[in-house]
Backbone as XML, in Angstrom:
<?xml version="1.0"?>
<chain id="A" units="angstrom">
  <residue number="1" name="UNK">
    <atom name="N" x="13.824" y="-25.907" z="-9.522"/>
    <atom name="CA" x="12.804" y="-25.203" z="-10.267"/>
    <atom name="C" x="13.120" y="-23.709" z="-10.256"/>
  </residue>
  <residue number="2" name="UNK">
    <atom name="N" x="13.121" y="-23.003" z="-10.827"/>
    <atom name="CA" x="13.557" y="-21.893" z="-11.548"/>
    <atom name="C" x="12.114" y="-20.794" z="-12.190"/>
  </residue>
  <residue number="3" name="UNK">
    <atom name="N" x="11.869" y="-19.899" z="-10.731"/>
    <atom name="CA" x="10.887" y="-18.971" z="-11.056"/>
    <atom name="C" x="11.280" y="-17.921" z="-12.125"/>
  </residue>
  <residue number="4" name="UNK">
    <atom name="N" x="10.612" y="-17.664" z="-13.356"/>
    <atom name="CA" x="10.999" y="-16.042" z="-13.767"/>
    <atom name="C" x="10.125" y="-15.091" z="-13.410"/>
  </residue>
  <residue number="5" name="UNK">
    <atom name="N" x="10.227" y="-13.851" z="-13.737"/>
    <atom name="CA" x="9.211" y="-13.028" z="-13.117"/>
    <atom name="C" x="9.429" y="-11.771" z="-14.445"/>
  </residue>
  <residue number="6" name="UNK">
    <atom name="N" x="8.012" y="-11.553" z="-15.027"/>
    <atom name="CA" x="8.258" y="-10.854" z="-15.911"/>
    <atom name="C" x="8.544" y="-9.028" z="-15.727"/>
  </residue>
  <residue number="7" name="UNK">
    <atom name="N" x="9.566" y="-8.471" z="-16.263"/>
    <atom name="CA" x="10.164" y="-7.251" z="-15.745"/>
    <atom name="C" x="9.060" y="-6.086" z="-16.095"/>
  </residue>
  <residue number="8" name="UNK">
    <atom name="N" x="8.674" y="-6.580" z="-16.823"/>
    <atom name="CA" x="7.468" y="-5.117" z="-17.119"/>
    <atom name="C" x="6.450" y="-4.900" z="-16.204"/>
  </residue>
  <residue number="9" name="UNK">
    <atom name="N" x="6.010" y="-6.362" z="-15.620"/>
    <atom name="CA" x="5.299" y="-5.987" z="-14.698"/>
    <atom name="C" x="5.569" y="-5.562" z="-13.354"/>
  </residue>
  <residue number="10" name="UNK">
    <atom name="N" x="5.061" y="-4.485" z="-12.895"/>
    <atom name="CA" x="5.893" y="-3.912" z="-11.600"/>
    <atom name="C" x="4.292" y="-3.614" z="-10.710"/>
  </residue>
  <residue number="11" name="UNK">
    <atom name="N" x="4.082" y="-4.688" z="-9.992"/>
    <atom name="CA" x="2.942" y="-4.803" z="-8.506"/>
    <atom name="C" x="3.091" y="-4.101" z="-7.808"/>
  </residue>
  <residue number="12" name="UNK">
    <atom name="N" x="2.119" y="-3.314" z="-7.049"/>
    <atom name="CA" x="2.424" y="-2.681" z="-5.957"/>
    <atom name="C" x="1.072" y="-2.761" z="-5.625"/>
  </residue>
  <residue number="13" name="UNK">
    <atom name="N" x="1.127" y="-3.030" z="-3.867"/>
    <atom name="CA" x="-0.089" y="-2.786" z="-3.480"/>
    <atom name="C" x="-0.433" y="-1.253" z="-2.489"/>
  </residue>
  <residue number="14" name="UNK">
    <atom name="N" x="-1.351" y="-0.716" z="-2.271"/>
    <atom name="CA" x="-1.973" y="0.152" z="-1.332"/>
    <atom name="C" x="-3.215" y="-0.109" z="-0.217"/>
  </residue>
  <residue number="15" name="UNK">
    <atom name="N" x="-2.310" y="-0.007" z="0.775"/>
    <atom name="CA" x="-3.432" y="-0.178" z="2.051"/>
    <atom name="C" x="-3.326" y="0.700" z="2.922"/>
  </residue>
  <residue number="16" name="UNK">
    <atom name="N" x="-3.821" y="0.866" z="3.981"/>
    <atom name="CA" x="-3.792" y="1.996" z="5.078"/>
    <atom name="C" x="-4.851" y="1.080" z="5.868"/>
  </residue>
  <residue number="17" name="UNK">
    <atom name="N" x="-4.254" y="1.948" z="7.162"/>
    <atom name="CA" x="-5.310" y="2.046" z="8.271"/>
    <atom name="C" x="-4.792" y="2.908" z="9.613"/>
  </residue>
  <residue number="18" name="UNK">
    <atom name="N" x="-5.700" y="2.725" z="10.547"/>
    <atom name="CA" x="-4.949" y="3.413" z="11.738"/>
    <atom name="C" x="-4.215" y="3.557" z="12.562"/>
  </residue>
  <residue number="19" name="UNK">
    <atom name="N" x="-3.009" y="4.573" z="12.566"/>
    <atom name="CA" x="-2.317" y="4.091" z="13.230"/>
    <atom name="C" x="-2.388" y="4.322" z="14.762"/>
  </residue>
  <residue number="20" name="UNK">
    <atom name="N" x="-1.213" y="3.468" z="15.781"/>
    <atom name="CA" x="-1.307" y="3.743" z="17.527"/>
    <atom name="C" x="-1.287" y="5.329" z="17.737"/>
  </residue>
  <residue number="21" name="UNK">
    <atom name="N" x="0.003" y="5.355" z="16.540"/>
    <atom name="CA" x="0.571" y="6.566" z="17.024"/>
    <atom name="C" x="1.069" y="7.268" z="15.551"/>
  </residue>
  <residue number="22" name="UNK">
    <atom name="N" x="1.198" y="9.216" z="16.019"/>
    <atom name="CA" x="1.486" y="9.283" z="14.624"/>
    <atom name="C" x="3.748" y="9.503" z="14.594"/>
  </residue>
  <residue number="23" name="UNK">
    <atom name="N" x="4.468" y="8.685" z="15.832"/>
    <atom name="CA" x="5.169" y="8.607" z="15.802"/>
    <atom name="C" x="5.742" y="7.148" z="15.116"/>
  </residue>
  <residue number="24" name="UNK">
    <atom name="N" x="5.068" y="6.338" z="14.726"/>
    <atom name="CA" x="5.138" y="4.739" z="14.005"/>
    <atom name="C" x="4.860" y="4.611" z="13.150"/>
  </residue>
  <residue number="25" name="UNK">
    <atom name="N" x="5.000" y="3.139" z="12.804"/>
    <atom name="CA" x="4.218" y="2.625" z="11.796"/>
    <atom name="C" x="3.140" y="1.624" z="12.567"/>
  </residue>
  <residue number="26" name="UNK">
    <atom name="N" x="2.727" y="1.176" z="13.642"/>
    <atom name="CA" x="2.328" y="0.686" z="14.018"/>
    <atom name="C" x="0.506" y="0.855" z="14.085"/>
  </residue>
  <residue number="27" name="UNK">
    <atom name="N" x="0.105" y="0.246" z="13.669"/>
    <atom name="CA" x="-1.859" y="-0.194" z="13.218"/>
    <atom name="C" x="-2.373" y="-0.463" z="14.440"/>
  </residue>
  <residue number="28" name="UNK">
    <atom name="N" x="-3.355" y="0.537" z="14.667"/>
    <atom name="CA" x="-4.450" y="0.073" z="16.111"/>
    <atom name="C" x="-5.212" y="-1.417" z="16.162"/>
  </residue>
  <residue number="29" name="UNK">
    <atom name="N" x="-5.643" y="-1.683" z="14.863"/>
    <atom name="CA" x="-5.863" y="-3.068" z="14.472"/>
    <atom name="C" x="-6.123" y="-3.553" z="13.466"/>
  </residue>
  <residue number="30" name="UNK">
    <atom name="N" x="-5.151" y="-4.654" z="13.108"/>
    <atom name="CA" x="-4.680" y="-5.283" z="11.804"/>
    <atom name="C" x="-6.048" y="-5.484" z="10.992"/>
  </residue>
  <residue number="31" name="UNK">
    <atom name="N" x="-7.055" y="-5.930" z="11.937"/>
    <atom name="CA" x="-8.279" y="-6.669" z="11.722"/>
    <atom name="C" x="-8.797" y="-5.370" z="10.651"/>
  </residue>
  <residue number="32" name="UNK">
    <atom name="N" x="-8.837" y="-4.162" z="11.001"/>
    <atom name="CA" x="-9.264" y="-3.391" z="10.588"/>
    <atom name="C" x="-8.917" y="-1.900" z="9.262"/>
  </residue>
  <residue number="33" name="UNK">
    <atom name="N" x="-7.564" y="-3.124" z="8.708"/>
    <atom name="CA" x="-6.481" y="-2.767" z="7.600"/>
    <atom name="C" x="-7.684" y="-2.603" z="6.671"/>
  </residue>
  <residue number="34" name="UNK">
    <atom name="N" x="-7.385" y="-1.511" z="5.617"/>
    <atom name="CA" x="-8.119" y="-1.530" z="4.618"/>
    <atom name="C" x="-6.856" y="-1.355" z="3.154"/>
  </residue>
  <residue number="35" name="UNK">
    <atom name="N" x="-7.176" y="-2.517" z="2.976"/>
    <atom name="CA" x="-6.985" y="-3.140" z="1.378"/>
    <atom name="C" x="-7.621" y="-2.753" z="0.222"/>
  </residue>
  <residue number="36" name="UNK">
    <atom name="N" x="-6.572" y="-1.191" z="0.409"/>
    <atom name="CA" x="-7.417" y="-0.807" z="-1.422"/>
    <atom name="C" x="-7.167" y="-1.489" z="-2.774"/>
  </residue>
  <residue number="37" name="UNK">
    <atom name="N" x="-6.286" y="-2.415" z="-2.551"/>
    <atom name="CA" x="-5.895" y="-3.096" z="-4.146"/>
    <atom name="C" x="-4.112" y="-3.480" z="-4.436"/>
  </residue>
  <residue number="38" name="UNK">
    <atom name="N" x="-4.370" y="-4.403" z="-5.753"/>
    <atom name="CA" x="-2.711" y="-4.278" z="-6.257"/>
    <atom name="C" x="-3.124" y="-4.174" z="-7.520"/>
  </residue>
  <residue number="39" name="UNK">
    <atom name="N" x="-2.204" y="-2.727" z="-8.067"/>
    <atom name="CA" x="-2.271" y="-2.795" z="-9.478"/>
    <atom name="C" x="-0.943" y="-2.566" z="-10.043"/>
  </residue>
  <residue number="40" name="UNK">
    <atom name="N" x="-0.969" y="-2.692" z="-11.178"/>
    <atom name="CA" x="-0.155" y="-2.753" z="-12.364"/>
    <atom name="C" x="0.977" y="-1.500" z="-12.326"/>
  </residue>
  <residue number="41" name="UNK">
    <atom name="N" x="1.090" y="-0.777" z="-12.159"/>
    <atom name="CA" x="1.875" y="0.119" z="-12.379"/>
    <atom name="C" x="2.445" y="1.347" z="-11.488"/>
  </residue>
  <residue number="42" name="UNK">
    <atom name="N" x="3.566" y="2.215" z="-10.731"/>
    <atom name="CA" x="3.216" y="2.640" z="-9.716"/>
    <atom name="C" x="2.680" y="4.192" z="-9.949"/>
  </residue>
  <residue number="43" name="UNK">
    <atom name="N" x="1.990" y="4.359" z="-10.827"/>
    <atom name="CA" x="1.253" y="5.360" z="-11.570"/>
    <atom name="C" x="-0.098" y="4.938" z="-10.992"/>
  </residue>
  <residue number="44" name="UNK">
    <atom name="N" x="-0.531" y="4.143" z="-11.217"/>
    <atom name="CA" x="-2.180" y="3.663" z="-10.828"/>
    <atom name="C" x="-2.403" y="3.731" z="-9.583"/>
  </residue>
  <residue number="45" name="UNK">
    <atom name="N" x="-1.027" y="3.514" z="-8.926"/>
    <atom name="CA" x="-1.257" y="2.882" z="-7.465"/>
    <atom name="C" x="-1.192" y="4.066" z="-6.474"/>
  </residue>
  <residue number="46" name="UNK">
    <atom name="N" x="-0.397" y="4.683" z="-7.388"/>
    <atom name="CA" x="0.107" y="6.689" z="-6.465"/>
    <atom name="C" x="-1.692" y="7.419" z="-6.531"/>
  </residue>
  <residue number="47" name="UNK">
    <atom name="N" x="-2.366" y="6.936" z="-7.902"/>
    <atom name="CA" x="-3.496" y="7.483" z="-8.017"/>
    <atom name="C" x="-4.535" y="7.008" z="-6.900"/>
  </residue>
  <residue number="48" name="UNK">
    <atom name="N" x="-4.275" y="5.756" z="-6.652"/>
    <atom name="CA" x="-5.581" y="5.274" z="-5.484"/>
    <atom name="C" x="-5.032" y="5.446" z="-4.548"/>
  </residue>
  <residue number="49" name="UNK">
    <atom name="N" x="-3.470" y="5.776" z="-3.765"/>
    <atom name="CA" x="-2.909" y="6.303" z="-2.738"/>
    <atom name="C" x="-3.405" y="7.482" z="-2.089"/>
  </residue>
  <residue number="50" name="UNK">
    <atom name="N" x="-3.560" y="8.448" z="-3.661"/>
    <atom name="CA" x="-4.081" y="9.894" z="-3.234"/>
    <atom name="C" x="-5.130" y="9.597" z="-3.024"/>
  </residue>
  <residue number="51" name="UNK">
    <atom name="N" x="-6.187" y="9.139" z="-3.389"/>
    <atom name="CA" x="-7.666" y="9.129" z="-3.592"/>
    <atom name="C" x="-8.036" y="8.931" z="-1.891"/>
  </residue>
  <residue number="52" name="UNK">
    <atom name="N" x="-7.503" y="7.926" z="-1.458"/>
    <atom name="CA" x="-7.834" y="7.322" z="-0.338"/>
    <atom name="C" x="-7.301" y="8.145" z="0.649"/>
  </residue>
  <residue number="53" name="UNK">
    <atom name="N" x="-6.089" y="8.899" z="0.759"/>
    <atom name="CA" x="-5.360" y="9.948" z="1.904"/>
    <atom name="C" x="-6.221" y="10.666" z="1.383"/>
  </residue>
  <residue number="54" name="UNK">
    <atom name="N" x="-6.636" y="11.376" z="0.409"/>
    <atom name="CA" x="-7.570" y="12.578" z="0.430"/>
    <atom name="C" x="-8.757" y="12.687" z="1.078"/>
  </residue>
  <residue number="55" name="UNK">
    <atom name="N" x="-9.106" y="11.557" z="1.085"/>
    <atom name="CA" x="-10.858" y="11.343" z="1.662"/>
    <atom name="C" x="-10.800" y="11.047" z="3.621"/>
  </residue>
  <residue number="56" name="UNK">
    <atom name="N" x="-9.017" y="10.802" z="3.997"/>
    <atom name="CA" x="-9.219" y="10.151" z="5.410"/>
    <atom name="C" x="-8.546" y="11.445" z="5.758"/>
  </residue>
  <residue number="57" name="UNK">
    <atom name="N" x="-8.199" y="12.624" z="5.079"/>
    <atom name="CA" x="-7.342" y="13.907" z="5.872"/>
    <atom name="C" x="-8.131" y="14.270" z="6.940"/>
  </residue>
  <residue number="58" name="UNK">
    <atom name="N" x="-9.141" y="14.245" z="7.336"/>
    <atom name="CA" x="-9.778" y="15.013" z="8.952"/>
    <atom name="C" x="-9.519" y="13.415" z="9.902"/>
  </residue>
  <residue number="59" name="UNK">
    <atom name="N" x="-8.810" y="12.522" z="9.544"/>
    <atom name="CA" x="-8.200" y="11.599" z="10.759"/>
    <atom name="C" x="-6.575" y="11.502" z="10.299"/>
  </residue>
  <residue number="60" name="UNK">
    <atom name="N" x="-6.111" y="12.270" z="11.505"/>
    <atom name="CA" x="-4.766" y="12.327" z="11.181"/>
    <atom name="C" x="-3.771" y="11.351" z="11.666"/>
  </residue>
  <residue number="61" name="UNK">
    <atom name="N" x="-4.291" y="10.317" z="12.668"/>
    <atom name="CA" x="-4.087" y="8.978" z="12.489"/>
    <atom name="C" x="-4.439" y="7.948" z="11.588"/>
  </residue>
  <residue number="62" name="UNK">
    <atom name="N" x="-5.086" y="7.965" z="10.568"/>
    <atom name="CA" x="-5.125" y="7.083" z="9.326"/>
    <atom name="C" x="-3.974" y="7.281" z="8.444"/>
  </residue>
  <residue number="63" name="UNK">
    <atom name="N" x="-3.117" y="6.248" z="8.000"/>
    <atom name="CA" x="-1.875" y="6.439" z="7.129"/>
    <atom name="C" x="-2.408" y="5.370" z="5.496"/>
  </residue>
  <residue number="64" name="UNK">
    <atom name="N" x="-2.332" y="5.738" z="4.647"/>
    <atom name="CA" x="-2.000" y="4.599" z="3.398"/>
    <atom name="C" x="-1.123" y="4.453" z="3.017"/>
  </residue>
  <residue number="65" name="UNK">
    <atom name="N" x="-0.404" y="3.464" z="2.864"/>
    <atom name="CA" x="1.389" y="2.957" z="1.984"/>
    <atom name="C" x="1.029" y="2.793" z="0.589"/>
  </residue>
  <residue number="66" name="UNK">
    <atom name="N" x="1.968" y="2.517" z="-0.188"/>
    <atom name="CA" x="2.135" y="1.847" z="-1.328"/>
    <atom name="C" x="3.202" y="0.749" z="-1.042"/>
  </residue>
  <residue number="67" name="UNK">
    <atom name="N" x="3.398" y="-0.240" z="-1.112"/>
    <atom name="CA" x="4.444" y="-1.284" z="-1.220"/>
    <atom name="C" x="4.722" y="-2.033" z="-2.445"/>
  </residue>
  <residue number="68" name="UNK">
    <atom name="N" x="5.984" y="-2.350" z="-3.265"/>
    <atom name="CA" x="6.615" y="-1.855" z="-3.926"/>
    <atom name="C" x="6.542" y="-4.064" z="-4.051"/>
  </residue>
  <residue number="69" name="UNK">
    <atom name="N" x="5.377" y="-4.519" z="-4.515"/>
    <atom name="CA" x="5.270" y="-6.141" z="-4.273"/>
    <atom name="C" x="6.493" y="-6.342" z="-5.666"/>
  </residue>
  <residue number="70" name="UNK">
    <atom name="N" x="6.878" y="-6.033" z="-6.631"/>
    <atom name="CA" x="7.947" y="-6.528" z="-7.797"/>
    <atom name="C" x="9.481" y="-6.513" z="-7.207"/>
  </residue>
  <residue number="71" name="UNK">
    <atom name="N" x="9.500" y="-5.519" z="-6.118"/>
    <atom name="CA" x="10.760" y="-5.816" z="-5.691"/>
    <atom name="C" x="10.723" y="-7.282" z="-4.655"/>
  </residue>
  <residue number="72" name="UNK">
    <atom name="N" x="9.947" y="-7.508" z="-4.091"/>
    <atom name="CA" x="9.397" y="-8.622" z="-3.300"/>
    <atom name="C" x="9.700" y="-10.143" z="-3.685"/>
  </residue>
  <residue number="73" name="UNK">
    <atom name="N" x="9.493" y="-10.060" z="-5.109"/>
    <atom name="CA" x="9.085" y="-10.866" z="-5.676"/>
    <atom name="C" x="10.390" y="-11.187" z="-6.549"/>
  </residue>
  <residue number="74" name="UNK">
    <atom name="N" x="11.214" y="-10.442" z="-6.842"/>
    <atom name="CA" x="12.086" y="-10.462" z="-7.496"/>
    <atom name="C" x="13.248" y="-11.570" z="-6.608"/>
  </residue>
  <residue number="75" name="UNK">
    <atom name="N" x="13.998" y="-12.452" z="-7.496"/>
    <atom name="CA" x="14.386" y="-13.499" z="-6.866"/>
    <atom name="C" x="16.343" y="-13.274" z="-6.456"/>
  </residue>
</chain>
């Protein structure tokens, strides 16, 4: 069976949470990941990236990613 995956669409999701340390990547607790979304484009996703680091800047242990789900996915 033979997945395709259409090229225009390019997923990415954005989450954050806190980290142990601000020498890692490592999360104080997973339980407590916050899942801002997956959208469409990495234009949309840079936009709710900022939105969300802007509002957590007075905790300088809170980090948000973007992850890059079309390369993921790509076979």
């Amino acid at each position: 069976m033979t997945t395709t995956i259409d090229s225009a669409q390019r997923l990415h999701l954005v989450f954050g949470g806190e980290l142990e340390s601000l020498d890692g990547v490592n999360f104080r607790d997973l339980k407590d990941l916050d899942i801002v979304g997956i959208f469409p484009d990495y234009a949309s996703a840079q936009t709710a990236w900022k939105a969300k680091a802007q509002s957590t800047v007075d905790s300088a242990q809170t980090r948000y990613f973007i992850v890059h789900l079309h390369r993921l996915l790509e076979p």
